[in-house]
C-alpha positions in Angstrom: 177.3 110.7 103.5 175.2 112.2 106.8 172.6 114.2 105.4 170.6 115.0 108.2 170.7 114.0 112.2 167.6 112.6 114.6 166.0 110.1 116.2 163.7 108.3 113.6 161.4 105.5 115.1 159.3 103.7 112.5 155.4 101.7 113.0 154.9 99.2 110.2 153.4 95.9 110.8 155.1 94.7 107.4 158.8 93.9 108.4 160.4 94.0 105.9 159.0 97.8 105.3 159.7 99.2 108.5 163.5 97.3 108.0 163.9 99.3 105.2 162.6 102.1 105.8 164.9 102.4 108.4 168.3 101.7 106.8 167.6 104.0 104.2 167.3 106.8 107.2 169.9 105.5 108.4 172.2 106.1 105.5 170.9 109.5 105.3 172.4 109.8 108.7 169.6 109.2 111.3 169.2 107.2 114.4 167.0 105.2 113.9 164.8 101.8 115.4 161.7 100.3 113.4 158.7 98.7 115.4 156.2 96.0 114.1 154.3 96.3 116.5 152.3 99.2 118.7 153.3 97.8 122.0 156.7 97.5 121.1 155.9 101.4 119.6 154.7 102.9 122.3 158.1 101.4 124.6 160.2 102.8 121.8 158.7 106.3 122.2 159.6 106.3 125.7 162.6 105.3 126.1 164.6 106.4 122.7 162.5 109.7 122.4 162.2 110.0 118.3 162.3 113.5 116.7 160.7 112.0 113.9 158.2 109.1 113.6 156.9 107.5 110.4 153.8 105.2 110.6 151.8 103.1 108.9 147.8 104.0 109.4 146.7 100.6 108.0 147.6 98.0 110.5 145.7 94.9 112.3 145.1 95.6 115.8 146.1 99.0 116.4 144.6 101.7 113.6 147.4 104.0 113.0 144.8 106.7 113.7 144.8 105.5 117.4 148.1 105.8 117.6 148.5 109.2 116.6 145.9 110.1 118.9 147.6 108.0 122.1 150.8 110.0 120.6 149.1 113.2 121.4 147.8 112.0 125.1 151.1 111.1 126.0 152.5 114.7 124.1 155.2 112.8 122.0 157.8 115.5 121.1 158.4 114.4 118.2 158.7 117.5 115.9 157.6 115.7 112.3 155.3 112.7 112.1 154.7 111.3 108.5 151.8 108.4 107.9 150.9 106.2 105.3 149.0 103.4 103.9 150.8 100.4 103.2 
């Protein structure tokens, strides 16, 4: 059962969180792509262009709070963005 559409695109340094994070949205009937990873992030925002982005603010490396700062810069259009601590 499809209970929504969009592009979801998922920042989680734990795999097995950002896995399953997105085959749940899946099943709720999103595209969707998970990234451990900032670099691999940041490549994923540009070329599959996310409506919706969920990310983890707690990582090693890159702060999530970076990231939603360099997602501003580059004017993601992603319409929601949803972070946490993992």
């Amino acid at each position: 059962m499809r209970l929504t559409t969009g592009r979801l695109l998922v920042l989680d340094d734990d795999h097995q969180v950002s896995s399953t994070i997105r085959e749940m949205a899946q099943a709720a009937g999103f595209t969707a792509r998970s990234c451990t990873a900032a670099d691999e992030f940041f490549k994923q925002v540009q070329q599959f262009d996310p409506t919706h982005i969920i990310l983890d603010l707690a990582m090693p490396g890159a702060d999530g709070v970076e990231v939603m700062r360099r997602l501003a810069q580059e004017q993601c259009h992603a319409t929601r963005c949803q972070a946490a601590v993992n």
